[in-house]
C-alpha positions as CSV (number, residue, x, y, z in Angstrom):
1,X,0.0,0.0,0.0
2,X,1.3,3.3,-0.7
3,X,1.9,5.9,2.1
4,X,1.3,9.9,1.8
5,X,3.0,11.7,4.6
6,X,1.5,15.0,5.3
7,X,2.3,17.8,8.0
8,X,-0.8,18.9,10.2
9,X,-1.9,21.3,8.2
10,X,-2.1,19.1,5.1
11,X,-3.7,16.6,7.1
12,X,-6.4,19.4,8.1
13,X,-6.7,20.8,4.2
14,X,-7.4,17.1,3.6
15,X,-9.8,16.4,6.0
16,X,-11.5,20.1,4.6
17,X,-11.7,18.9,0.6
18,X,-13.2,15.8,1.9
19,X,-16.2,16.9,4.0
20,X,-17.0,19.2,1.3
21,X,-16.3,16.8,-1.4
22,X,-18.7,14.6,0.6
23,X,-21.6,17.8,1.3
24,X,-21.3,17.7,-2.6
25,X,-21.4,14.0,-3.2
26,X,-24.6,14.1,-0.8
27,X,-26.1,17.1,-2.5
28,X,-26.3,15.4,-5.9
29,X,-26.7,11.9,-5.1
30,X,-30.2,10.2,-6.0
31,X,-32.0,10.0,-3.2
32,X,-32.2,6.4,-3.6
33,X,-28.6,6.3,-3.0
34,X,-28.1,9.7,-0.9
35,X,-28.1,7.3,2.9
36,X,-25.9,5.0,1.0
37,X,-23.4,7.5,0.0
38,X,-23.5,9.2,3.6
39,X,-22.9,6.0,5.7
40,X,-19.6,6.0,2.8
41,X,-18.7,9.4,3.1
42,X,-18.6,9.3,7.2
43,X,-16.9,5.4,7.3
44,X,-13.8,7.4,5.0
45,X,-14.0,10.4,7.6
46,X,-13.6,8.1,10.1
47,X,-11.0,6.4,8.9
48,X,-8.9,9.6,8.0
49,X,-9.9,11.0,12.2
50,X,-8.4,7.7,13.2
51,X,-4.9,9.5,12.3
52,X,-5.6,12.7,14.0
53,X,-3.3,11.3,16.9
54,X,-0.8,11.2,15.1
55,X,-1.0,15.4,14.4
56,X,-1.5,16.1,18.4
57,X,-5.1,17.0,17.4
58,X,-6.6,15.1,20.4
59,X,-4.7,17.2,22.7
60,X,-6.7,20.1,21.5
61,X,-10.0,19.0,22.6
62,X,-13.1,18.1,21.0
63,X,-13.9,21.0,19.4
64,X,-11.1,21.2,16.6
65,X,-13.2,18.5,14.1
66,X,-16.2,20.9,14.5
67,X,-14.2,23.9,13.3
68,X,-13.0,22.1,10.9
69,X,-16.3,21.0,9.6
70,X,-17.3,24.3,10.0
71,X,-14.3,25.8,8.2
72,X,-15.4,23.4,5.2
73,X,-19.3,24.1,5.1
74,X,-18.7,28.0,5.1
75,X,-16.2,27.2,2.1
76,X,-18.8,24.6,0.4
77,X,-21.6,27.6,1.3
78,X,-19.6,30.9,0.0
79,X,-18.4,28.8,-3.5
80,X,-22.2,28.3,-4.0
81,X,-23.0,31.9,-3.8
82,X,-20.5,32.9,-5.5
83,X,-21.0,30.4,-8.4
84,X,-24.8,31.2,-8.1
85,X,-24.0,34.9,-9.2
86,X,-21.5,33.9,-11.9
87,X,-24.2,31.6,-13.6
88,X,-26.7,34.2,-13.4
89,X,-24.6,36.9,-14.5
90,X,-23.4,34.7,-17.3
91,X,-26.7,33.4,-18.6
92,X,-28.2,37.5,-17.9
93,X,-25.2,38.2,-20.1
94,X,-26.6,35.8,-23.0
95,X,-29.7,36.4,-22.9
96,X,-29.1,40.6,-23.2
97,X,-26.6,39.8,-25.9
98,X,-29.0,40.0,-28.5
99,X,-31.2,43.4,-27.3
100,X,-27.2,45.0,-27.2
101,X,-25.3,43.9,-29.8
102,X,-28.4,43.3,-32.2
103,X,-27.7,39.9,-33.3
104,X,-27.9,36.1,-31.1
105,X,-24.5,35.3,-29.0
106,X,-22.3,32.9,-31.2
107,X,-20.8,30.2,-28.9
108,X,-17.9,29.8,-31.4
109,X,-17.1,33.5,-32.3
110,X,-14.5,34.9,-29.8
111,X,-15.4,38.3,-30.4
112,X,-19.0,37.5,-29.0
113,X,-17.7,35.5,-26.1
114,X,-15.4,38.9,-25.2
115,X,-18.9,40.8,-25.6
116,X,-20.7,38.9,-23.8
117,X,-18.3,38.9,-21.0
118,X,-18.3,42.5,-20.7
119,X,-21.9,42.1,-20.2
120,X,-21.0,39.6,-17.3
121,X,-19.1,41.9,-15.9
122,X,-21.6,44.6,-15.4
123,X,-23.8,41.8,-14.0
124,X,-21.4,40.8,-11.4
125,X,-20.3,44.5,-10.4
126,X,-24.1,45.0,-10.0
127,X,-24.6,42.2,-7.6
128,X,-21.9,43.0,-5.2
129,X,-23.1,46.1,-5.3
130,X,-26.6,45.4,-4.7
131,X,-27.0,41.5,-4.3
132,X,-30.3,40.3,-5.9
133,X,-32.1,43.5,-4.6
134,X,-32.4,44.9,-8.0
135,X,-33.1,42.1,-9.9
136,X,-36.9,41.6,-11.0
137,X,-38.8,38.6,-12.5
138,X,-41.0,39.5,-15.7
139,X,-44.0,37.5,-17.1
């Protein structure tokens, strides 16, 4: 079996990409299959805490997993906002293409794609301005 020697705070990054690799692998899973892939997910974390001896983390209480886990959910929860905006700015950015520019976006012209992200741009700077507060559905 091969080995992978890691410092403690590798061994902590580690731990980190795989709770929220699991919170992801739970997210999507098939609810037929989401218990299944949880009772996997925790036997690994398990597994990798049965090392945390090793890094002097038991000396530091029981709290240090939970911050951890916290650490990793705040990371899982600020990519999804953040990738929330970007799809929304993106797809706003398409779908005013046309009523800017005059014509449909072209997926395979560059000089669209450069347009368009200009457009995205505008989006983005308007959201961290204003978050969502300015955005409004119309039927």
């Amino acid at each position: 079996m091969a080995t992978i020697e890691l410092n403690k705070e590798q061994y902590l990054k580690v731990l980190k990409g795989i709770a929220i690799a699991g919170m992801m692998e739970e997210f999507l899973a098939d609810e037929n299959v989401e218990e299944e892939t949880a009772n996997k997910n925790y036997e690994f974390e398990e597994y990798l805490l049965s090392f945390a001896k090793e890094y002097g983390l038991e000396d530091e209480g029981e709290d240090w997993f939970d911050e951890v886990m916290a650490e990793a959910y705040d990371m899982a929860n600020e990519y999804g906002e953040t990738d929330m905006y970007q799809r929304l700015a993106w797809e706003l950015a398409v779908l005013g293409f046309k009523e800017k520019y005059g014509k449909d976006f072209d997926n395979d012209s560059d000089e669209d794609f450069e347009k368009a992200m200009g457009l995205e741009d505008e989006f983005l700077d308007e959201f961290e301005a204003n978050g969502l507060e300015n955005v409004k559905i119309a039927k």
